[in-house]
C-alpha positions, 0 to 999 in steps of 0.5 A: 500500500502507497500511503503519502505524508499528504495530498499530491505527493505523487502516489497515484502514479508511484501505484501505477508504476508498481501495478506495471512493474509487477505485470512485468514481473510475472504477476496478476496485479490489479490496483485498490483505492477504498475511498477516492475524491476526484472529478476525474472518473470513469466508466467501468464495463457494466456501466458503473462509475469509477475514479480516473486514476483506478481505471488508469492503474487498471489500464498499467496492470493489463485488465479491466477496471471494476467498481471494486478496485473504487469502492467509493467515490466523492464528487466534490459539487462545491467546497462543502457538498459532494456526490456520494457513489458507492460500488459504482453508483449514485447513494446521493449528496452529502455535506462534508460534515454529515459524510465525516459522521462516525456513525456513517463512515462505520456504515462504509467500512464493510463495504470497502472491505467487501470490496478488497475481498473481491479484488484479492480473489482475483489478483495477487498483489492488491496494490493499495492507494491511501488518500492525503495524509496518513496521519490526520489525527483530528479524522482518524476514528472515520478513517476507511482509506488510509491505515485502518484498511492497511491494517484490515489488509495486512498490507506493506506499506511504504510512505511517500513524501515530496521532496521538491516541496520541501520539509521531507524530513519532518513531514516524513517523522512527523507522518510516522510518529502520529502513528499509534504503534500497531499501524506504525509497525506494517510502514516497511519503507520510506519513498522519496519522490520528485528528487532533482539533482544528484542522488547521491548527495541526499544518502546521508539525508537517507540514513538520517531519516531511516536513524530517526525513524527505524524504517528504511528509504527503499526509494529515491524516486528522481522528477522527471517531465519525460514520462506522462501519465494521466494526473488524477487531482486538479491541483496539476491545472495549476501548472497547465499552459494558459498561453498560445503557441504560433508555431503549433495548432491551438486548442484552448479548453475553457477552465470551468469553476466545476471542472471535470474529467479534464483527462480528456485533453491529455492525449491533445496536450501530448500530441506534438502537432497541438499546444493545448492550454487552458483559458482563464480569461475570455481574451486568452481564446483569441489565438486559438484555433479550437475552443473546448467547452469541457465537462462540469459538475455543476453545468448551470453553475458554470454556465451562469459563470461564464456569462459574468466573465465575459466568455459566453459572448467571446465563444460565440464571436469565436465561432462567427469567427471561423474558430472551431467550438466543441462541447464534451459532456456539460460542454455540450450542453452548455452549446445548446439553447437551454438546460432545464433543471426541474428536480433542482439537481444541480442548482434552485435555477430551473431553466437557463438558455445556452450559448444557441450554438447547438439546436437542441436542449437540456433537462438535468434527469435524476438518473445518471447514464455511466456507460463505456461505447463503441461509435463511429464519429460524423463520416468515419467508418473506423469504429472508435471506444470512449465512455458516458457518465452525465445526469440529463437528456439532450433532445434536438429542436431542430428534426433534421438535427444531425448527430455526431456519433453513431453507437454500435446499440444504434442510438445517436450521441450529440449534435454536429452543426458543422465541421467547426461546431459539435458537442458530444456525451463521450468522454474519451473521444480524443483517446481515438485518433482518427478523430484526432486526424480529422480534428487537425487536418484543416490546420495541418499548414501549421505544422509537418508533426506525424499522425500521432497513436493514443495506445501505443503512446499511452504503452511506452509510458507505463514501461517508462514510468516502470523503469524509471521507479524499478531503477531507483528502488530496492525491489529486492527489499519490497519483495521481500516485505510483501511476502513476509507480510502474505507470509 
């Protein structure tokens, strides 16, 4: 189990590095996170809802992902409330007040533990994710992601803590004194992530905190910007392009306050013919060539805020511009000319027009679609793969409305205007590159880049992120501790 001194220490990815080393190794891994919070999630093959970073580490370990690798999942709607779904489906909203009851959580528990069971029967080894910091103390007795499954798990843990932000030793002391002793003894190493320089200089700094602590350092983990795996926290948008670039094709993904599933555009942002950035000011949409409207988690809200900043209006300039507008999900329906709002799901605004860029309209439902596909795009023949998960039904206004995308069941998804306007439910619809090519041939003047390939990308990367962990770790140690502990 990969546990952090705190959130966005990089445990995600360490997981998924493992969850491919061990695939290399000969062994039948599969990843496991009981609680995750992320507007970033995904949908499993019998149509239920994950969190993202599962379903990529399922995609590193070779198989597919399932609700009980994420037995719960939080999506936040604002700073207080998130939407609850467990085993994969919708429970409801709760505060985070009434969510962190005792009573509640203990409720959870068995479910998360349920789900374990499952996944252990199936694959050898579980590779666990914690969740934040280990070691906070004031929520410990509510714990259900952290050590309290660790210790219902008998699992090695190995702590991670960031030493690019500083502080790695005491947060790393700190983390591991906090523990009461039974927990303190299943913490078999120490890994230091993000190390920039020459490793050799921080020994010492290791054999100080394995002295301190009694656990040994089983990896310096080196930063590294060659390797690019799909980021699960939405602190990573802080570090995003917000700027365009002449020389390549621009694509500016309009940041929403609600954003969600902004892994969509990771394949764009790796595709060397595209300089994806994200807009934060109506102005920044200027330079582009593309303009998306992304998914929300609060459509209305979003909506709502893009006419006070002015974005609204400049979208629908762009587009009698000449530039490209694209709707994914709550983008989509953002392009149409309403979204109603009757049961009051997302907002007390029952009915607010859309930006008319589509002609078709919106009712928010209760029930929420979570389903993966196979489609064919507008006038591609190639069968292409991507996902749903969206409350509300877009119908058209217009009889002769024309979608965007065919499914292999024969129902329709989305709205196509034109080349230069559609929107679409289907997350995961730039993962294809056909589409990707057809997105990007009017612009290619811009650029000589070659046809670029999502899976075969997506692959070098999973055994690039291996290799660069299996270099800098003791695997020899981490095996020795995970079979004493299944011992």
């Amino acid at each position: 189990m990969f546990v952090g001194t705190g959130s966005d220490v990089g445990k995600s990815v360490i997981n998924a590095a493992f969850c491919r080393i061990f695939l290399q190794d000969g062994y039948r891994p599969a990843p496991y996170k009981a609680q995750n919070m992320s507007l970033n999630s995904y949908a499993t093959p019998d149509g239920l809802e994950i969190g993202r970073a599962q379903a990529v580490q399922a995609e590193a370990c070779g198989i597919p992902c399932q609700t009980n690798m994420n037995p719960v999942l939080l999506k936040p709607n604002n700073y207080t409330n998130s939407q609850v779904i467990i085993n994969g489906k919708v429970s409801g909203n709760q505060s985070a007040k009434e969510y962190f009851d005792k009573n509640k959580r203990a409720d959870l528990f068995p479910i998360v533990c349920k789900a374990f069971n499952e996944l252990e029967k199936e694959y050898n080894p579980i590779v666990m994710e914690g969740a934040g910091s280990i070691s906070e103390i004031n929520l410990k007795d509510r714990d259900i992601t952290n050590m309290r499954i660790a210790m219902y798990a008998n699992a090695a843990v190995y702590l991670i803590a960031d030493i690019d932000r500083g502080g790695v030793f005491g947060s790393v002391y700190g983390t591991i004194m906090l523990l009461p002793e039974n927990e303190r003894k299943l913490v078999k190493g120490i890994i230091i992530n993000k190390f920039r320089g020459d490793i050799s200089l921080f020994e010492d700094g290791a054999k100080k905190l394995e002295d301190l602590t009694g656990i040994p350092v089983v990896a310096i983990v080196p930063y590294y910007n060659h390797i690019q795996i799909d980021d699960e926290d939405s602190v990573v948008l802080d570090k995003k392009q917000t700027s365009a670039n002449h020389s390549k094709i621009n694509i500016a993904v309009v940041l929403l306050r609600h954003m969600s599933n902004f892994t969509d555009f990771n394949i764009l942002e790796k595709d060397e013919r595209c300089h994806l950035y994200y807009a934060t000011n109506p102005n920044d949409l200027d330079d582009a060539d593309i303009i998306i409207l992304p998914g929300s988690k609060n459509t209305i809200d979003d909506l709502l805020d893009l006419r006070k900043r002015g974005f609204a209006q400049k979208i629908k300039l762009q587009k009698d511009a000449g530039k490209t507008v694209i709707g994914i999900c709550g983008g989509y329906q953002m392009l149409g000319k309403s979204i109603h709002d009757p049961y009051h799901m997302e907002s007390n605004v029952e009915n607010v027009p859309g930006l008319d860029l589509l002609p078709v309209e919106t009712t928010i439902t209760k029930e929420k679609t979570t389903i993966q596909c196979e489609f064919k795009h507008h006038n591609i023949e190639t069968l292409n793969r991507g996902y749903e998960i969206h409350m509300g039904e877009t119908k058209f206004l217009d009889k002769n409305g024309k979608a965007v995308n065919i499914k292999t069941d024969g129902s329709s998804d989305g709205c196509f205007a034109d080349e230069t306007c559609w929107g679409t439910y289907i997350h995961g619809i730039f993962d294809n590159p056909v589409i990707n090519n057809q997105l990007l041939k009017p612009f290619s003047g811009k650029n000589n880049f070659k046809d670029f390939d999502p899976l075969t990308f997506k692959e070098k990367q999973y055994n690039a992120l291996a290799d660069h962990v299996r270099n800098n770790a003791n695997m020899d140690l981490i095996y020795e501790h995970i079979s004493t502990e299944n011992a």
